[in-house]
Phi, psi and omega in degrees: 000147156326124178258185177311327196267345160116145177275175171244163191254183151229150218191120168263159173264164186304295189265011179068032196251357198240149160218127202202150196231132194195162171260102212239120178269325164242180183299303185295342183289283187334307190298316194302319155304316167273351158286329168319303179282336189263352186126322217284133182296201183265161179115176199283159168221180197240141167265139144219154196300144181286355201278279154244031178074001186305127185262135160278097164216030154223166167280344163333303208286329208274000154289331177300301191336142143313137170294156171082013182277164190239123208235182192222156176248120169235154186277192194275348172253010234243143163219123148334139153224163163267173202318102166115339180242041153304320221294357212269023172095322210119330197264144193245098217225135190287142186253082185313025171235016176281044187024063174106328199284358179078352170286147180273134203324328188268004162258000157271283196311316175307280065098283155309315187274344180277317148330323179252354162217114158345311199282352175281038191268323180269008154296309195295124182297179183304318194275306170335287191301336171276304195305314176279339178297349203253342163335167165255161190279345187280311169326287194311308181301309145303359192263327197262005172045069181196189183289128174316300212317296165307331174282338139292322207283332207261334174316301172324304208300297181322308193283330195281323157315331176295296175313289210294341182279328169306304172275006159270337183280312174320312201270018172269321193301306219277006136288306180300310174317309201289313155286350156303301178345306199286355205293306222258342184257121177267018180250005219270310181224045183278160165272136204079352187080036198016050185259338187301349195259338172290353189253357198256121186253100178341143177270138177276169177301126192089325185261141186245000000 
């Protein structure tokens, strides 16, 4: 549980030039604090994981959150990137000069940074990450100058991060269910479903 002063976050502005560290008990205080400090104009803004862009807009989830986790503030025209490709605008945009191989300029930039550290496979958003599983593998091999054989092994890598993010938003809905439940059921978490008291029978007359 929370305490009164709130846990604490750390929170970027929309290009990472900004950084701020602050306390928060609920979602709105966090929006409230981090357009402050960051800056942020008045109007709406979006909270999302600096990690991998998931937006946080109930409080459900953001109790969930770790404490010290690290969010990004973005306005309504602001698009997530992951870590190092701020400067490309957002845009995905084809690069007719790649003789043929059909990737596209923000799938060469993944692509550069994946060449020069492997582990940022887990910086990369969900749509990123489907984009390289989709890639063909002879593309993938030649852009990272390695093997089909390696251009499969990091595709494997990409669908299994993809799964494990999947089964983590599952097993968070099914908690969030699960506490609504209780909110409304007094059965939720009774033993038997509370039938055990109901199954218990008067001794008839003569019996003992």
């Amino acid at each position: 549980m929370s305490g009164f002063a709130g846990r604490p976050f750390k929170v970027w502005n929309a290009d990472r030039s900004i950084k701020k560290s602050l306390m928060a008990a609920n979602l709105a205080e966090l929006i409230d604090k981090g357009r402050a400090k960051l800056g942020s104009p008045n109007g709406d803004v979006r909270v999302v994981l600096e990690a991998d862009g998931t937006e946080v807009d109930e409080e459900d989830y953001f109790s969930f959150l770790n404490s010290d986790a690290t969010l990004m503030l973005l306005t309504p025209s602001d698009k997530w990137r992951p870590a190092g490709l701020e400067e490309t605008g957002g845009k995905d945009e084809p690069d007719t000069a790649n003789q043929g191989s059909g990737l596209s300029l923000h799938a060469k930039q993944l692509l550069s940074h994946l060449k020069q550290d492997v582990t940022r496979i887990i910086t990369f958003s969900d749509e990123d990450l489907q984009n390289l599983v989709g890639i063909s593998a002879a593309d993938l091999a030649r852009e990272l100058g390695e093997t089909e054989r390696y251009a499969h092994a990091v595709q494997d890598a990409c669908q299994r991060h993809l799964d494990e993010r999947q089964h983590t938003k599952e097993a968070v809905d099914l908690l969030r269910l699960y506490h609504e439940a209780r909110k409304v059921s007094p059965y939720v978490d009774a033993p038997d479903g509370g039938a055990g008291k109901k199954r218990r029978h008067s001794p008839q007359p003569g019996q003992s």
